[in-house]
Each structure stands twice: as C-alpha cells, then as structure tokens.
TIZAGU-540700 format. One line per field, with one value per residue (C-alpha): x, y, z; residue number from 1. Coordinates in steps of 0.5 Angstrom, whole numbers, plus 500, padded with zeros to 3 digits. Layout:
px	(X;...)
py	(Y;...)
pz	(Z;...)
k	(NUM;...)
This chain:
px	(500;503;504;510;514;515;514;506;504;510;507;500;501;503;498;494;497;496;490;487;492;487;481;483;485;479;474;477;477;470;468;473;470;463;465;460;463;469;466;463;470;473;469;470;478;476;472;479;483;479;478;485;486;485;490;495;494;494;501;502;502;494;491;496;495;490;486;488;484;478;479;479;474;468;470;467;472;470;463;462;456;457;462;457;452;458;461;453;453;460;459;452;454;460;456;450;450;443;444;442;443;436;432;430;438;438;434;441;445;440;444;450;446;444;452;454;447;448;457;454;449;455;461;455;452;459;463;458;451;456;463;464;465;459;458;466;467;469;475;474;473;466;468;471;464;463;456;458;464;459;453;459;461;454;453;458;458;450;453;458;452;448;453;457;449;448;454;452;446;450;453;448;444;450;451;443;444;451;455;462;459;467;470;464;464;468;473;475;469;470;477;474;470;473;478;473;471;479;478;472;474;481;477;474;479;484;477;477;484;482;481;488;492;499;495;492;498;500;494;495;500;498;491;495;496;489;490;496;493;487;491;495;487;485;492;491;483;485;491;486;481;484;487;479;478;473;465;459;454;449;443;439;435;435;431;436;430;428;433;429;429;433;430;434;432;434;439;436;438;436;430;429;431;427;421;422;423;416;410;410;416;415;422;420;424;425;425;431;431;437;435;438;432;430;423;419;420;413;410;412;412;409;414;420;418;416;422;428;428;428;434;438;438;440;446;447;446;447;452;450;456;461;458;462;458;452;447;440;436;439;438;431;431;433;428;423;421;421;428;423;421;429;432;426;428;436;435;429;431;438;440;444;445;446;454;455;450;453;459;458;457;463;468;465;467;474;474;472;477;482;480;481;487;487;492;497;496;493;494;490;487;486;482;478;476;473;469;467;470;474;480;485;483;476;477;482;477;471;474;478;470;467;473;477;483;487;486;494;492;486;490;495;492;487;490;496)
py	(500;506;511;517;517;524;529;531;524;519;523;522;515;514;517;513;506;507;509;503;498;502;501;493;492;496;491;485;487;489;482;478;483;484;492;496;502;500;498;506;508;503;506;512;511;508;515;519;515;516;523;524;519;524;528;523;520;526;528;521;522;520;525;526;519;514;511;512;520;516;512;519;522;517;513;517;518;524;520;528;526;520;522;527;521;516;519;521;514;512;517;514;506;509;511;507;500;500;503;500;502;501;502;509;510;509;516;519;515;517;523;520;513;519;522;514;513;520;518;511;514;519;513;509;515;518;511;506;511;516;513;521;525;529;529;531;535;541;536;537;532;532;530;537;541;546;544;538;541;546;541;536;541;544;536;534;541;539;531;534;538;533;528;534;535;527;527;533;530;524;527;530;524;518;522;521;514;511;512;511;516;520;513;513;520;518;524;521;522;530;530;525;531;537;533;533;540;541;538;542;549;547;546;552;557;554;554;562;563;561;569;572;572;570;563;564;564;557;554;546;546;550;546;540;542;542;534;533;537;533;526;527;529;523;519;522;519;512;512;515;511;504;505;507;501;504;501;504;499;504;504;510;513;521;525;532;536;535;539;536;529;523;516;510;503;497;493;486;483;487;487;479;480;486;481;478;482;486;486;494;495;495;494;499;506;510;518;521;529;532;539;544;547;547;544;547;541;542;539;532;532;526;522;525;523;516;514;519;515;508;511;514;507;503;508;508;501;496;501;499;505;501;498;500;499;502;504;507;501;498;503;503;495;494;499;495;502;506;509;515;515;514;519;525;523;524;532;534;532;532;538;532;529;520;520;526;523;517;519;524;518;514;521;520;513;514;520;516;511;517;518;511;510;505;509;506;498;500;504;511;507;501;505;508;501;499;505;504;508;504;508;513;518;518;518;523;529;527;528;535;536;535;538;543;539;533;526;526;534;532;527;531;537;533;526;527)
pz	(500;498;504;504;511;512;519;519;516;520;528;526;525;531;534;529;531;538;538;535;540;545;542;541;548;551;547;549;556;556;553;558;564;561;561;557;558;555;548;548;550;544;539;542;541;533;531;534;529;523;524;524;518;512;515;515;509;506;508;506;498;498;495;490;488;484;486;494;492;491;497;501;497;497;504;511;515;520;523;527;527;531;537;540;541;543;549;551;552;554;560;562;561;566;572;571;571;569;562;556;549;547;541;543;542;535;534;536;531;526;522;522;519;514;512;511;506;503;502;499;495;493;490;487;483;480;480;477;474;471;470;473;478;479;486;487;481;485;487;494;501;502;509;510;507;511;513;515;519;522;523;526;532;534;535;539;543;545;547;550;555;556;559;563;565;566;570;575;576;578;584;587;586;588;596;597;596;598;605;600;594;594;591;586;583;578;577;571;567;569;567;560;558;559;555;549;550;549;543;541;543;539;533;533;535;529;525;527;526;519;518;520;514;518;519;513;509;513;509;509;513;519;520;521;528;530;528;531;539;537;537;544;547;545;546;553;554;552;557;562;560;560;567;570;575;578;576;580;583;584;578;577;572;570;567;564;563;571;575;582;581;580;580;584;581;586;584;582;588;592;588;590;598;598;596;602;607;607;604;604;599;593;589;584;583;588;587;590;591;589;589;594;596;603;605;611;616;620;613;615;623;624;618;621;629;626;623;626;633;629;624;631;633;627;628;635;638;631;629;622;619;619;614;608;603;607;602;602;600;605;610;608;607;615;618;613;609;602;602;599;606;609;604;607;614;614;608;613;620;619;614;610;605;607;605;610;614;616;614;620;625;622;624;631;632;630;636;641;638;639;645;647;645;640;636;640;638;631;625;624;617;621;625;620;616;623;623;616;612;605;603;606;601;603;610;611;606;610;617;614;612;618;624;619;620;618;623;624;626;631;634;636;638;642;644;649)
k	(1;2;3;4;5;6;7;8;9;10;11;12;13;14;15;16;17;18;19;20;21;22;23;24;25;26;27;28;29;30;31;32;33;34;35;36;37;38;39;40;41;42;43;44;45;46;47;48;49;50;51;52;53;54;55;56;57;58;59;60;61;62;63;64;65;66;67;68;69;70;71;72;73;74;75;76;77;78;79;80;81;82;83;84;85;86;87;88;89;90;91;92;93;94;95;96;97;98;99;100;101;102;103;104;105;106;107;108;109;110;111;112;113;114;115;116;117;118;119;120;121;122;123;124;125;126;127;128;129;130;131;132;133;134;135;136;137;138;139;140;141;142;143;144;145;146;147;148;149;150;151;152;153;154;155;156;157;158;159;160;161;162;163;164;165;166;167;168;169;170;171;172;173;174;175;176;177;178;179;180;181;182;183;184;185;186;187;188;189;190;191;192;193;194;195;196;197;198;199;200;201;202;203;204;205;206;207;208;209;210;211;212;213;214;215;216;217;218;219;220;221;222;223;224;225;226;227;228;229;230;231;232;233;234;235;236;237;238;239;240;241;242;243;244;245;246;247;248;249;250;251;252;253;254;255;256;257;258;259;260;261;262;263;264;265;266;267;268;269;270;271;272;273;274;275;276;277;278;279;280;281;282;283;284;285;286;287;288;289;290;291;292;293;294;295;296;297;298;299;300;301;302;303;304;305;306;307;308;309;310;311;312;313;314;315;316;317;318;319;320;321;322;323;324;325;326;327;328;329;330;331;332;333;334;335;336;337;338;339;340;341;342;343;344;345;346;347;348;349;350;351;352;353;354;355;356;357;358;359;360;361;362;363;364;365;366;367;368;369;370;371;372;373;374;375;376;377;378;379;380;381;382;383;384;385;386;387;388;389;390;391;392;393;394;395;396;397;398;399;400;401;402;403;404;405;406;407;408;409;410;411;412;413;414;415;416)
C-alpha cells in the first residue's frame, strides 16, 4: 500500500497505531469483564482514529495519487455525527449500570446512518451510474463541506452538554444514595469530557484562525496541527480510560429535562431480598430528591417522629455505619420502609445529604477510638476501615470536611 513517510504524516501514524491498539485492547477487556462502558469508549477511540486519517494519509501521498484519491474521497472517515451520540453513552453506561443501548437510542445515531447513505449514494452515482465525477466534481472531500464540519460541531457541542449534565446530576443523586459516594464519583468522567471540550474548543478556534491572514498563509499545513493537538487529546483519553478501574454498582434513571429529581432503581438482588423482607416495599423505583432546596420540616412531622428514633437506633445501638457498602436501599430494607421515606428523613430532620450523614457517624466513632486510645495498638487507617470508611483518601476528605482538619492534626492537638 502506497504510503510517504515523512514529519506530518509519520506522527499521525503513530497517533493512529496506538489509538487502535487502544481500542482493540479496551473491546477485548469489555468481552472478558463484561464491561460496557468500554466497548462505548473503544468506539469512541476507533471514530478518533478516523478522524485523523484524512489528514495522515493526506501528507501521505493519498490525495495526489490514484486510486487512493478516490478511497479519500467516497469513503467517510469523519463520522462527526456519531462522536457526539457516543461519548453521550459512554458516559451513561459508566455511571450507571443499569443503562442499556435500546431502540429508542437509535434516533441519536440517525444523522450519522444519513451521511454514510448519503456518502454511499454518492460512490454509486459517480463510479457506477455516471462513470464520472458528479457529486465530487468540484474536486474537494466532502468530509470537510463546510455544512457538515459546521452541523458536526454543533452535535458534538450538544452531546457534550447533555452528559456534562448527566454527570452532575449523577453527583447530586450518588451522595443521596450511597455512604461510599467519593469513591463513585468518578472524576475521571469530569476530566473525560473536559478532555473533548478541549478537542472541540481547538477545533474552533483554528476554524476561527482560519480568518487571520498570517495562519492563512499557512494553509494545509497549518491546520495539521488542529489534527496533531486532536491526536494527544485522544491518546490522553485512551490511557486515562484504559487504566479506569472503578465500576459503580448503584443503578438509576435520570431525566436531564427535570432539575429536581432523579430515579433510584433497585438493584436486581436487592429486588428478590427486598421481596422477601416486607410485604410493603414494592421493588420498583425509587425517587431521590436532588434539588438543594430546603422543605419546611413541620409538613412532615408526624413522618420524621415516626422513623428518626428508629433510623437513630440502627446508627447508635446496631452501628449499622460501619458497613462499608451502606446504602439507602439497604437502610431502608432493615427498617422494612421506602428509601423514599428514609431519604426525606435524613435531608429533612438531619439537613444532609445520606453519604454525609452516615459519614458523620463514622468520624465520630473513629474519635472515640482516638480518645480511647486504639492508635496506640493499630493504624490510624485500620481504625478508619473499623469504623466504615474504605479507602484512606475518603476517610481523610470526610474527617477534614467535617472537623476542618486532617486525622493526624486532630490527633495531635486533641489526644496526649
């Protein structure tokens, strides 16, 4: 295959190379592990290779040569259409569990189905009705019609909205139903996407520095390098996102049009224990109010006199926090209620939300640990795990939130 080494078009290969190595190594993990989210970030990593690949074959020698020109041409390499749509369900299928590509998907991945016709309608009209060019007789790529790269990046500027949105809601929903949320906040799909704003904001502003006359004079040349700061963006992502180990097991439903509300499902063995512990609780989903506003309290008086002294003895007498998977549901399954019910309890009678909450309880008993000593015949961490908390960088951001300083600070200042 015909192919000219040289600066532009060897660094893009590289690029290129890696970038599927990624993505091949990132689908065969989602088949051994059963990792969705991988597949969507494999795709993902797949779309960013092509996306390049006009430009490096281009520097190659292929568009000055028959019938690689041709291959350029007709083919779709750009699927702009589609990275929008897919890193929209990469982010879902990593923060929840629960997500599934459905048919109702399909309607985001329609304009991209469109182009691919519409390139397809395109090779079969010129090379096999006409025998001529028709479509692509002004001589240019028709990945690179300025419709198309216009349209493009006003799609992928929406996808990237809507799953920044999906994951902020994810926040404010994961501390209302997990005692453990910081280790399932995924800070890696913040730093994913602000990665592709990246991406996109370079794309614009070399599309606006199309209009200074200096860069203008660099012309082909000089918009290799929007290609080349695309390909370490993306070689960034695939590294980042190969070495994510972290999986949440909370599953959920969110609507991004309804700023109040989020829907916890139950997980499906919680749904078959949940069947078995009460006649009451239906295992069906589960609204969690993630909206900051307060609630007057005196509305529910009789709910929060009800189930605050039975939710304070769970804490105080069964110690029921240093579980370290302590979740809402399963709150709720011991006091044989709704988490609905459990969730309105601990934002209205407690002003928290249920990951500071029970984390609150958990500081507490690491003090009188202090107090009573037990640094003296175990680890400070070991003291932590005791008391519920599971990792060291948790424990130590929940214990500075609450008492404004590090463990090892209280312990000295407090503890002879």
């Amino acid at each position: 295959m015909y192919f000219s080494f040289g600066f532009h078009s060897s660094l893009l290969l590289i690029f290129f190379f890696h970038g599927l190595v990624y993505a091949f190594l990132l689908y065969r993990r989602s088949v051994k592990e059963t990792r969705i989210s991988d597949r969507w970030l494999a795709l993902f990593l797949l779309l960013c290779c092509l996306y390049i690949a006009p430009w490096m074959l281009g520097f190659g020698g292929w568009y000055d040569t028959q019938p690689y020109r041709d291959i350029l041409f007709y083919t779709p390499f750009q699927h702009l259409f589609l990275l929008g749509p897919v890193i929209f369900f990469y982010t879902q299928s990593l923060l929840n569990p629960s997500f599934r590509f459905s048919k109702k998907e399909w309607i985001h991945l329609l304009p991209a189905v469109l182009y691919i016709i519409f390139s397809a309608v395109m090779l079969i009209t010129d090379k096999i009705v006409l025998k001529k060019y028709f479509f692509l007789a002004d001589g240019e790529d028709p990945d690179f019609d300025w419709w198309y790269q216009y349209l493009g990046f006003i799609s992928m500027l929406l996808y990237f909205a809507a799953s920044l949105r999906y994951y902020n809601l994810y926040r404010k929903m994961i501390v209302q139903a997990v005692s453990y949320a910081d280790t399932v906040l995924f800070k890696w799909v913040k730093n994913f996407l602000m990665a592709f704003l990246a991406m996109l904001m370079l794309k614009f502003l070399f599309e606006v520095a199309v209009f200074i006359p200096a860069f203008r004079k660099l012309s082909y040349a000089g918009s290799w390098w929007d290609y080349f700061s695309f390909a370490l963006i993306f070689y960034y992502m695939a590294i980042r996102g190969y070495s994510n180990s972290i999986e949440t097991k909370v599953p959920f439903r969110l609507n991004l049009l309804n700023y109040k509300q989020a829907l916890l499902l139950p997980a499906p063995a919680e749904r078959k224990s949940i069947s078995l512990v009460a006649e009451d609780i239906e295992p069906v989903e589960i609204i969690i109010d993630n909206n900051s506003d307060e609630r007057n309290i005196s509305e529910d008086a009789a709910l929060l006199a009800k189930w605050k002294p039975l939710l304070l003895q769970l804490l105080e007498q069964e110690k029921i926090f240093e579980n370290p998977e302590l979740s809402l549901t399963g709150m709720a399954r011991l006091l044989k209620t709704n988490p609905a019910i459990v969730s309105k309890v601990i934002n209205q009678g407690f002003g928290l939300n249920f990951n500071d909450f029970i984390n609150q309880y958990r500081i507490e008993a690491v003090k009188q640990k202090l107090t009573a000593g037990e640094h003296k015949v175990q680890t400070l961490l070991g003291i932590a795990f005791d008391c519920g908390f599971n990792s060291k960088a948790t424990f130590n951001r929940a214990f500075k939130k609450a008492m404004g300083q590090s463990p090892k600070d209280w312990l000295e200042k407090h503890i002879q």
